[in-house]
MDAnalysis code that builds the backbone (N, CA, C; Angstrom):
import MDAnalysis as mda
import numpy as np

u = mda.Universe.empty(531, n_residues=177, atom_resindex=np.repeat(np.arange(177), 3), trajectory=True)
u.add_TopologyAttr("name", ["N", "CA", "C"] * 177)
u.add_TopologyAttr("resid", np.arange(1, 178))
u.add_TopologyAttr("resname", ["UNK", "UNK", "UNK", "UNK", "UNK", "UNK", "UNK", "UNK", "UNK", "UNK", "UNK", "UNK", "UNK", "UNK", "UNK", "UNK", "UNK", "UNK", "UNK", "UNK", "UNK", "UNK", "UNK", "UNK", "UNK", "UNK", "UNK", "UNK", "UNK", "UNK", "UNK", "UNK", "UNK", "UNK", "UNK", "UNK", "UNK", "UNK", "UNK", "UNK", "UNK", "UNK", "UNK", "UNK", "UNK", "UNK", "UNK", "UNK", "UNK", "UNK", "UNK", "UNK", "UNK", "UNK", "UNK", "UNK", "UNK", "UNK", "UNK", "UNK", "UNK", "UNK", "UNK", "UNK", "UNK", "UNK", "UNK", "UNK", "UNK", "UNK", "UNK", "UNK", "UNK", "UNK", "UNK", "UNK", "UNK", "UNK", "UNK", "UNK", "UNK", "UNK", "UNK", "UNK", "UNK", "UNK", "UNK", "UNK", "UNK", "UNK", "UNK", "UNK", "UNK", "UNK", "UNK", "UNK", "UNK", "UNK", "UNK", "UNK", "UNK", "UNK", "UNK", "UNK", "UNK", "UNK", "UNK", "UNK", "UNK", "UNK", "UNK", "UNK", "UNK", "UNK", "UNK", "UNK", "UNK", "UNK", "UNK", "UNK", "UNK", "UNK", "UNK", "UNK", "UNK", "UNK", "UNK", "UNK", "UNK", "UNK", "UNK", "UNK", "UNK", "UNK", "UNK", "UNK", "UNK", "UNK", "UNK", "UNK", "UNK", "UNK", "UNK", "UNK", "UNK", "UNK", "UNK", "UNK", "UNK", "UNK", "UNK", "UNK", "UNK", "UNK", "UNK", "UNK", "UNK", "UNK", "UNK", "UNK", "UNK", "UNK", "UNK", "UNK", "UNK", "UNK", "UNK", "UNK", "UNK", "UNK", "UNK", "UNK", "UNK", "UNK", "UNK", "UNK", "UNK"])
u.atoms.positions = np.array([
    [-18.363, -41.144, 54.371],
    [-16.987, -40.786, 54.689],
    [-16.795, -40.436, 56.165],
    [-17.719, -39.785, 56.759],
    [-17.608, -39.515, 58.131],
    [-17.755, -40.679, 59.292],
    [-18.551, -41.509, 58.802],
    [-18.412, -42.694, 59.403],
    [-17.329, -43.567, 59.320],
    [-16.924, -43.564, 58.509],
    [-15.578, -44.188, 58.005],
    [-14.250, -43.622, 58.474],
    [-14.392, -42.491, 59.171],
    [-13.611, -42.035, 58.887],
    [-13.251, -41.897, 60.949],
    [-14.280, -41.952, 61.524],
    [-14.893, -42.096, 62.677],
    [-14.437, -43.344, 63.086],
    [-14.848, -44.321, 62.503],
    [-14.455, -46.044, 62.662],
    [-13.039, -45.704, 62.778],
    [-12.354, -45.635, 61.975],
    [-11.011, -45.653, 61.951],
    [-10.117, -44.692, 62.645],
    [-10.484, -43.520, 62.995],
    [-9.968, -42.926, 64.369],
    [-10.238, -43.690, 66.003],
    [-11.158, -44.273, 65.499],
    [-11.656, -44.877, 67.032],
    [-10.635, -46.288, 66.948],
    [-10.496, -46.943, 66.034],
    [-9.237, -47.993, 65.174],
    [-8.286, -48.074, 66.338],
    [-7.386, -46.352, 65.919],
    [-6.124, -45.881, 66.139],
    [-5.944, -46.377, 68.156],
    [-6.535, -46.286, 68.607],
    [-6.571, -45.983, 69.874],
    [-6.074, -47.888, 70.353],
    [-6.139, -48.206, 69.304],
    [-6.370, -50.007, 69.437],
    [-5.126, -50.641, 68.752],
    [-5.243, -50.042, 67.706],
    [-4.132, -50.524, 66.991],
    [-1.945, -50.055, 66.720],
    [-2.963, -48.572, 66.645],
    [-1.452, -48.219, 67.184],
    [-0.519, -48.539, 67.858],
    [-0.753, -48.968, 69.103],
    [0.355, -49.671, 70.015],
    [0.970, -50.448, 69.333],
    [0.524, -51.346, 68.734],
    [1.526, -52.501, 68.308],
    [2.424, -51.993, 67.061],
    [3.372, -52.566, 66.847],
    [4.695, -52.512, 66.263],
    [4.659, -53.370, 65.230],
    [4.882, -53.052, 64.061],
    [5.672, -53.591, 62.875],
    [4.890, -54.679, 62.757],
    [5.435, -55.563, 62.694],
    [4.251, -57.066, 62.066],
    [2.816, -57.445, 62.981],
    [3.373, -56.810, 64.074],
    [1.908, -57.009, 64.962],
    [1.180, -55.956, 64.480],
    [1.202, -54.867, 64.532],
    [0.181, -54.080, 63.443],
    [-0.507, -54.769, 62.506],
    [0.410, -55.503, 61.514],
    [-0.570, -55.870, 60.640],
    [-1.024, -57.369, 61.163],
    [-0.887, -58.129, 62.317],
    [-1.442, -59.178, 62.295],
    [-2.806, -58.386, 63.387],
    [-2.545, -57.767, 63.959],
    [-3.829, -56.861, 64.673],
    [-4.915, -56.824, 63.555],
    [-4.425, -55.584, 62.228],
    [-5.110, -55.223, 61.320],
    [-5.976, -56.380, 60.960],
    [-5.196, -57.598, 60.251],
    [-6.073, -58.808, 59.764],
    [-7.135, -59.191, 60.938],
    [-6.458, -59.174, 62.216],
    [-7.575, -60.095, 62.967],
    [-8.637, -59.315, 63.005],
    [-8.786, -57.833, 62.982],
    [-9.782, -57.266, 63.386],
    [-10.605, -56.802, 61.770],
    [-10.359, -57.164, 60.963],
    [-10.838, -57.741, 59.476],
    [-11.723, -58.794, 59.692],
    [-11.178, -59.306, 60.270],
    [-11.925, -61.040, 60.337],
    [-12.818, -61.121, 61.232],
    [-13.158, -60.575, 62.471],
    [-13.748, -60.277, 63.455],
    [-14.920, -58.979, 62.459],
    [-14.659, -57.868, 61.603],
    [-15.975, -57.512, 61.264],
    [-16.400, -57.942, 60.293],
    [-15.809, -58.908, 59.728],
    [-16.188, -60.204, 58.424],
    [-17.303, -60.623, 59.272],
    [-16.725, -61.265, 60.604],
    [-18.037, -62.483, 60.942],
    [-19.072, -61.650, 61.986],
    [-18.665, -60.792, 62.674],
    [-19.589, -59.729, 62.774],
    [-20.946, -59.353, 62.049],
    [-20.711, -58.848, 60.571],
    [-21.502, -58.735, 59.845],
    [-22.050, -59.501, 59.059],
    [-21.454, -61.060, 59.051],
    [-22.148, -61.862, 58.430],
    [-23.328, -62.605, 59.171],
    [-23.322, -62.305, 60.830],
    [-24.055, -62.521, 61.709],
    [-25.050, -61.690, 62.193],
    [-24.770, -60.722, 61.879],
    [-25.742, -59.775, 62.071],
    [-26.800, -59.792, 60.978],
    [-27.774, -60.869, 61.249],
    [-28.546, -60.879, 60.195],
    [-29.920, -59.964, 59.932],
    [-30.499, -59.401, 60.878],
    [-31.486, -58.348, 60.752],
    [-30.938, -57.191, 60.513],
    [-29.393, -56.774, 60.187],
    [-28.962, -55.456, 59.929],
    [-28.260, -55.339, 58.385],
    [-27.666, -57.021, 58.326],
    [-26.787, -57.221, 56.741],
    [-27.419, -58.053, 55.885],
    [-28.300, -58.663, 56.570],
    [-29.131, -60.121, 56.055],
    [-28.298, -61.043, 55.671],
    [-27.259, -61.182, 57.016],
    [-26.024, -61.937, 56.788],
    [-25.279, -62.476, 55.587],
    [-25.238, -63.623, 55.552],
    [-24.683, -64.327, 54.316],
    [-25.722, -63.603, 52.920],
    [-26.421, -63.341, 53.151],
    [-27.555, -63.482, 51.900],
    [-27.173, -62.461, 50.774],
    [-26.538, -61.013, 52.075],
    [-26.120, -60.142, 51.354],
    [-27.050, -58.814, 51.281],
    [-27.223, -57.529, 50.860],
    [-28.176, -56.729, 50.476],
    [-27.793, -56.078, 48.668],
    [-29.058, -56.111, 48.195],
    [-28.879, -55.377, 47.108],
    [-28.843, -53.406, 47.246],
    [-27.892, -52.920, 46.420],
    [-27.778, -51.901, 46.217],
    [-28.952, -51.349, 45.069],
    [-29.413, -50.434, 45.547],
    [-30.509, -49.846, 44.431],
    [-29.555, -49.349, 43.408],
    [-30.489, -49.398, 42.475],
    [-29.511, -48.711, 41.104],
    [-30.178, -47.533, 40.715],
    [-30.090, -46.493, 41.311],
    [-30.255, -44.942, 40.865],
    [-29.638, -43.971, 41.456],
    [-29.754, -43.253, 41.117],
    [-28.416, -41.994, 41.462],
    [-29.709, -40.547, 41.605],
    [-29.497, -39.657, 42.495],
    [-29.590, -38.886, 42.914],
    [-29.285, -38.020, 41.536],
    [-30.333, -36.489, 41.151],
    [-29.551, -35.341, 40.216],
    [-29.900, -35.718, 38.945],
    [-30.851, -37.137, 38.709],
    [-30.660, -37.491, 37.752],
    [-29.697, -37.412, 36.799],
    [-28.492, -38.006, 37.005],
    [-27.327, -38.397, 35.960],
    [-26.965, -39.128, 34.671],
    [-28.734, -39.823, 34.840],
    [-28.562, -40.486, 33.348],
    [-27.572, -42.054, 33.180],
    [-27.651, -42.699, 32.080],
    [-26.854, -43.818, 32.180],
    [-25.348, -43.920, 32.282],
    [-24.803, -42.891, 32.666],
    [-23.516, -43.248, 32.506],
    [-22.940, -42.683, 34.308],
    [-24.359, -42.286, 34.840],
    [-24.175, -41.755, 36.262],
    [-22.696, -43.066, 37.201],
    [-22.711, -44.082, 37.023],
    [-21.609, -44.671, 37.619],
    [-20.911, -44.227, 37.090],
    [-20.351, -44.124, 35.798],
    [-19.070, -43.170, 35.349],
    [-18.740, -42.093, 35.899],
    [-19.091, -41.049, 35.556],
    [-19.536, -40.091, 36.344],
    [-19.339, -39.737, 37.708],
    [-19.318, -40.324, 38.388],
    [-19.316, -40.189, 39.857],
    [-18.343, -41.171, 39.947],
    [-18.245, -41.767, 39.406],
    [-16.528, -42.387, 39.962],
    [-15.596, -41.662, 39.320],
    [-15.365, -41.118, 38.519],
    [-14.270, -39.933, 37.890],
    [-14.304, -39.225, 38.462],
    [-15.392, -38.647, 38.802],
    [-15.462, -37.659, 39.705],
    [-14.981, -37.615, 41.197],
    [-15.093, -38.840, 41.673],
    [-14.502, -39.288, 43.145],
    [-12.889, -39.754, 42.659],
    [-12.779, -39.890, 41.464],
    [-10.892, -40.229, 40.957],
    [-10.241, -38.724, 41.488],
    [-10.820, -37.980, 40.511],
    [-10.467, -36.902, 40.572],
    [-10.097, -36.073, 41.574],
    [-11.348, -35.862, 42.703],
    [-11.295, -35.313, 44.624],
    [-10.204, -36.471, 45.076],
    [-10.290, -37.714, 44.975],
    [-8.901, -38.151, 45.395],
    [-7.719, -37.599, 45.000],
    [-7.489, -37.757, 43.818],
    [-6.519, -37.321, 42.864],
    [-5.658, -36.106, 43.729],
    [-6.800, -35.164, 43.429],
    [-6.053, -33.621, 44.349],
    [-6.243, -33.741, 45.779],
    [-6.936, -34.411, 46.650],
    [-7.047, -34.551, 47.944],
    [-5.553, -35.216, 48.129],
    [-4.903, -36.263, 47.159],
    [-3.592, -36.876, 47.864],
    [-2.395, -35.907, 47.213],
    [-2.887, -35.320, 46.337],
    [-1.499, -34.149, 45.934],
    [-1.459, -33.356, 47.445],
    [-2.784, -32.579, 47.438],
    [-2.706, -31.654, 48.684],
    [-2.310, -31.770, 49.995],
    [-2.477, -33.522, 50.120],
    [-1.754, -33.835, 51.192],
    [-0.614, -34.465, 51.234],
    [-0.067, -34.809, 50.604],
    [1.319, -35.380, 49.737],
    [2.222, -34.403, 50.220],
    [1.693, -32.920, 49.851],
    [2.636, -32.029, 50.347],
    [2.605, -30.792, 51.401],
    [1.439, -31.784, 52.219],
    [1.175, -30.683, 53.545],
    [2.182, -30.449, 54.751],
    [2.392, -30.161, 55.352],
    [3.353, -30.375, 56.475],
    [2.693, -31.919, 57.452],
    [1.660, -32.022, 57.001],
    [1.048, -33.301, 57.896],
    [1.970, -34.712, 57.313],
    [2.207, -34.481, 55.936],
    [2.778, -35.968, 55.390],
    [4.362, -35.692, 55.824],
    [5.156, -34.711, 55.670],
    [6.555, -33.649, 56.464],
    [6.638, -34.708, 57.790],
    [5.644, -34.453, 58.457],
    [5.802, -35.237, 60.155],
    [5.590, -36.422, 60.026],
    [4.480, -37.056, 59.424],
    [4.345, -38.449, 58.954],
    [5.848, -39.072, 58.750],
    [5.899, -38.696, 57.431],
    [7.527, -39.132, 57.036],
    [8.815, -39.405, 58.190],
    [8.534, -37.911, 58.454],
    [9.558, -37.838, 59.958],
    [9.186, -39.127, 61.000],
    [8.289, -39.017, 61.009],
    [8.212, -40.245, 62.171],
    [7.914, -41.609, 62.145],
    [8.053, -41.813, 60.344],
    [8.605, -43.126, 59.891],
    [10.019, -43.084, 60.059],
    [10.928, -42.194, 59.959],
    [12.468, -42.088, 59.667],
    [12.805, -41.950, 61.404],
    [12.150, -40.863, 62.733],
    [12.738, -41.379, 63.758],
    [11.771, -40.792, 64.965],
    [10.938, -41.496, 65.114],
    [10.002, -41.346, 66.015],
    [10.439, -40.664, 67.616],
    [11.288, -40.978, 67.868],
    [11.679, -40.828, 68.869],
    [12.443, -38.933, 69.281],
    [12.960, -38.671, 67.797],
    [13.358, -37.421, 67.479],
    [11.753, -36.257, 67.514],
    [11.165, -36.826, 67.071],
    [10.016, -36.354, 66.424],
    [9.058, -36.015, 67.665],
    [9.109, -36.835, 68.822],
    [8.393, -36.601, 70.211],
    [9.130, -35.640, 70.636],
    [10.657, -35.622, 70.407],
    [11.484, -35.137, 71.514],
    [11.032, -33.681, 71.191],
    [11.054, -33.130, 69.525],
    [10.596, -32.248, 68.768],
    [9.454, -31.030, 69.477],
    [8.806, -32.166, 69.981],
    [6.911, -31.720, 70.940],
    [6.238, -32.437, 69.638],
    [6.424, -32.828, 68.677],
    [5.061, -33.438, 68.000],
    [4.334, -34.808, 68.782],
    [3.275, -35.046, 68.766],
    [2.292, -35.823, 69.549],
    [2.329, -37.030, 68.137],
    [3.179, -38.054, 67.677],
    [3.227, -38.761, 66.945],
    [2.099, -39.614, 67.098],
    [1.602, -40.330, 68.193],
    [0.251, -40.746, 67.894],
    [-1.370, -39.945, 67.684],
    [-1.275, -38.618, 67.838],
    [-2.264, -37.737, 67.548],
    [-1.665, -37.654, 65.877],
    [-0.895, -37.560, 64.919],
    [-0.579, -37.587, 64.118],
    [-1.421, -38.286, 63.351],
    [-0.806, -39.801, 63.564],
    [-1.013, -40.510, 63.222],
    [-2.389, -41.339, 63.040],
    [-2.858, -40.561, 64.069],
    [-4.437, -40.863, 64.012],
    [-5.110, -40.283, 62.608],
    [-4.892, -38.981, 62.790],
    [-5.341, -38.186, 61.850],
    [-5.033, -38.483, 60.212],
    [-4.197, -39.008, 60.264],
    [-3.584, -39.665, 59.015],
    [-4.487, -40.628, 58.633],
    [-4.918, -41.914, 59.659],
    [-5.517, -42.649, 59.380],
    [-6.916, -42.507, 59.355],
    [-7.519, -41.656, 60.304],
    [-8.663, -40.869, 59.933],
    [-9.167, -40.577, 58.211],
    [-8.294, -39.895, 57.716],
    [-8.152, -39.534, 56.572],
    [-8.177, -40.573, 55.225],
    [-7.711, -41.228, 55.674],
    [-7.490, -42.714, 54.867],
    [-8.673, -43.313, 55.180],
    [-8.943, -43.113, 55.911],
    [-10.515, -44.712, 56.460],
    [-11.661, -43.709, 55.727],
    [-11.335, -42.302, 55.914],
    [-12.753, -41.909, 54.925],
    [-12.968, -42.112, 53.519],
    [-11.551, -41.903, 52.957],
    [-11.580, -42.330, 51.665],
    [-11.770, -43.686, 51.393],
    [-11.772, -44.410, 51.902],
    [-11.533, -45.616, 51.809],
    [-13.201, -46.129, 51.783],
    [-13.610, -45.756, 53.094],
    [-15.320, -45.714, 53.207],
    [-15.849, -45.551, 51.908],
    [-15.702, -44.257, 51.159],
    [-16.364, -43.651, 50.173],
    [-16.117, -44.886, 49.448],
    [-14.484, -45.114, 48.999],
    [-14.567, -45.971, 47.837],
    [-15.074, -47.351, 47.702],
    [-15.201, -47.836, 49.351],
    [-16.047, -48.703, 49.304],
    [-17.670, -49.183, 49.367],
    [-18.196, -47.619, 49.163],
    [-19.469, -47.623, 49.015],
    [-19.341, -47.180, 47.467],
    [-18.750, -46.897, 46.471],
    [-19.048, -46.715, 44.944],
    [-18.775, -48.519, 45.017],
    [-17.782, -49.194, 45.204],
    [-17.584, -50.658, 44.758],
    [-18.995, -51.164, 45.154],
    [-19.322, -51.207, 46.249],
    [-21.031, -51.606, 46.801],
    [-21.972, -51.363, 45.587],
    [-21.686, -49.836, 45.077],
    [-22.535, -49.300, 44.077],
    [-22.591, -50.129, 42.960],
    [-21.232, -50.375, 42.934],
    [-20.643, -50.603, 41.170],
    [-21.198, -52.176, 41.140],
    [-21.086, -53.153, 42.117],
    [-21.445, -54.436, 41.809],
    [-22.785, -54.562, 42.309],
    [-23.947, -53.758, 42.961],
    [-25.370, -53.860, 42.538],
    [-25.332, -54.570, 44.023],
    [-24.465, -55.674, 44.843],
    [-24.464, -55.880, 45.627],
    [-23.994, -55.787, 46.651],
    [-24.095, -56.722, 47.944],
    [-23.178, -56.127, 49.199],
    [-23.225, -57.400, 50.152],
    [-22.233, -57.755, 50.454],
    [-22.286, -58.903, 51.741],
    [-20.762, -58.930, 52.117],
    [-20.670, -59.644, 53.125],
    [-19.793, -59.738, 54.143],
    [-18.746, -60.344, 53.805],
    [-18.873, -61.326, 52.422],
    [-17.545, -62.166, 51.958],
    [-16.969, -61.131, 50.655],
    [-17.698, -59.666, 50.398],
    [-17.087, -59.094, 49.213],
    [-15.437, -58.125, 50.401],
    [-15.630, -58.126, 51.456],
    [-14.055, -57.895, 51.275],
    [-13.670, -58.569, 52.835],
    [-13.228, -59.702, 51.931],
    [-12.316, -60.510, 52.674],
    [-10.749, -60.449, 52.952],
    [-9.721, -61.088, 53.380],
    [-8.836, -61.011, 53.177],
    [-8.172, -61.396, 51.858],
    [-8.551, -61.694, 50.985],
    [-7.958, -62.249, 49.779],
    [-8.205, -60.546, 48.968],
    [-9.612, -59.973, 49.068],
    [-9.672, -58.382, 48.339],
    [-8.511, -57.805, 48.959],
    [-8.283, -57.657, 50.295],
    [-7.509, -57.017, 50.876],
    [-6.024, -57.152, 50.404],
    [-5.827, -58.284, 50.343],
    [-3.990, -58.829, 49.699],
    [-4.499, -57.996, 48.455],
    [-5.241, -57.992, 47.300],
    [-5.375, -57.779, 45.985],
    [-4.927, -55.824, 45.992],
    [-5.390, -55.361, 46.865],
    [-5.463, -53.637, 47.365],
    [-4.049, -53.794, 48.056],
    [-3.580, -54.230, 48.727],
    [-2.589, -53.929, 49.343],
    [-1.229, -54.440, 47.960],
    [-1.789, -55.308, 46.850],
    [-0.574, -55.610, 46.567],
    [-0.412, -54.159, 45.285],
    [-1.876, -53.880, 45.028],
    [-1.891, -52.166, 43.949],
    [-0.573, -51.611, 44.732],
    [-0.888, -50.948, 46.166],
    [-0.035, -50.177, 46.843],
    [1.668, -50.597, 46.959],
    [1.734, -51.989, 46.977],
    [3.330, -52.254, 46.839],
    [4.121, -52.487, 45.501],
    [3.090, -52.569, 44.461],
    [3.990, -52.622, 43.068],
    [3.907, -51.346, 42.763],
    [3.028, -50.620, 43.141],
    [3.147, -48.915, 42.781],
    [4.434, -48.380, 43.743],
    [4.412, -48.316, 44.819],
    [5.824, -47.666, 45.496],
    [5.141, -46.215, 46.375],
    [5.596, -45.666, 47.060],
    [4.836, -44.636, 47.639],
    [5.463, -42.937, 46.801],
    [6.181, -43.193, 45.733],
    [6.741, -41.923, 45.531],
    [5.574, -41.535, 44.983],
    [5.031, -41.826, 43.897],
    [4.246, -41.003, 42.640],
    [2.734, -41.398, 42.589],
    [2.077, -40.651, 42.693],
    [0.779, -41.065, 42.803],
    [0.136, -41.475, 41.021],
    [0.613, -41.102, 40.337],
    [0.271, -41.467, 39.348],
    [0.612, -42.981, 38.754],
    [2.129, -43.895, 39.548],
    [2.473, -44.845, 39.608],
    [1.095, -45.679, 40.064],
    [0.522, -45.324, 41.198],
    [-0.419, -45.977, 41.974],
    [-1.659, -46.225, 40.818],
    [-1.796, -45.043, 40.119],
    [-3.177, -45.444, 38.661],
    [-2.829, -46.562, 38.489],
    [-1.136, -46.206, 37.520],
    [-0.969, -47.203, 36.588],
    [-0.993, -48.961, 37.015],
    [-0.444, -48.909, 38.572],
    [-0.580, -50.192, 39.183],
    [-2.121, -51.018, 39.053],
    [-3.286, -49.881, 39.507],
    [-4.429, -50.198, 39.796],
    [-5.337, -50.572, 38.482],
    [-4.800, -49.844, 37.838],
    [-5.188, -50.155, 36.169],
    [-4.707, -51.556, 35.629],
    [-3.583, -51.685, 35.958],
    [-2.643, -52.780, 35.207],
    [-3.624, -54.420, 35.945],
    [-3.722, -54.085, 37.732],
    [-3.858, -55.021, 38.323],
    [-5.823, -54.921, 37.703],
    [-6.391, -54.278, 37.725],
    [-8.024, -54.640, 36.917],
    [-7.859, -54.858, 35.585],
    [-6.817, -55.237, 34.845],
    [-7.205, -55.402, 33.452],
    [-6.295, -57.045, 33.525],
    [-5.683, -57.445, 34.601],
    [-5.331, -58.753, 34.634],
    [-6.280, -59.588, 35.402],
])
């Protein structure tokens, strides 16, 4: 998570500038750039080939230890996005989706914000993409491509940003199709 979370503050400094659709055509290119990055880096990813994930768990957890630790990481999400859902950090967020310009005038530092926001997000995100690493035994450079990425981004737009519990039901609905 700290690495992840590190990557993606260091991100902000790059990406932020750009505006509205260039954001996300930034976002993709620089997807695609650590796609082939790491598929080239073959003494660190064993490129194309991939690396296997060991299958044991720490604490001895027994066979259901992937369960387990992914409920358990549902869960620290779960209340990690209530708690911040309603911090004064998501308050300014909001605000400076609705008028950025008010929001500087204010004294808030909207791109120090915003970093931190995304900070926050890239760790979770890290984590959950080291249980998926976990969960499929393997790991290579074509498991998140842009096509995973449309699949995650489309959870987040049929869910809606009000209700976090909307977001389960999306993510549920979209793994059982």
């Amino acid at each position: 998570p700290l690495i992840g979370g590190g990557l993606a503050y260091l991100l902000t400094f790059a990406v932020f500038r750009a505006k509205a659709a260039y954001f996300v055509v930034l976002t993709i290119a620089l997807q695609s750039v650590a796609t082939l990055t790491f598929a080239n880096a073959e003494s660190i990813t064993n490129g194309t080939f991939g690396l296997s994930v060991p299958d044991r768990w720490p604490f001895g957890l027994g066979p259901f230890a992937d369960t387990i630790v992914a409920l358990t990481f549902l869960t620290l999400c779960y209340f990690l996005v209530l708690a911040a859902a309603r911090s004064r950090m998501a308050q300014l967020l909001d605000a400076s989706r609705q008028n950025e310009v008010l929001l500087t005038t204010l004294g808030h530092d909207v791109g120090r914000l915003r970093s931190y926001g995304f900070s926050l997000l890239g760790a979770v995100t890290a984590t959950s993409g080291a249980l998926f690493a976990k969960y499929l035994a393997f790991i290579d450079p074509t498991s998140f491509q842009l096509s995973q990425s449309i699949v995650f981004f489309s959870i987040a737009i049929i869910a809606g940003s009000k209700r976090i519990s909307s977001t389960l039901l999306s993510a549920l609905v979209k793994v059982l199709l």
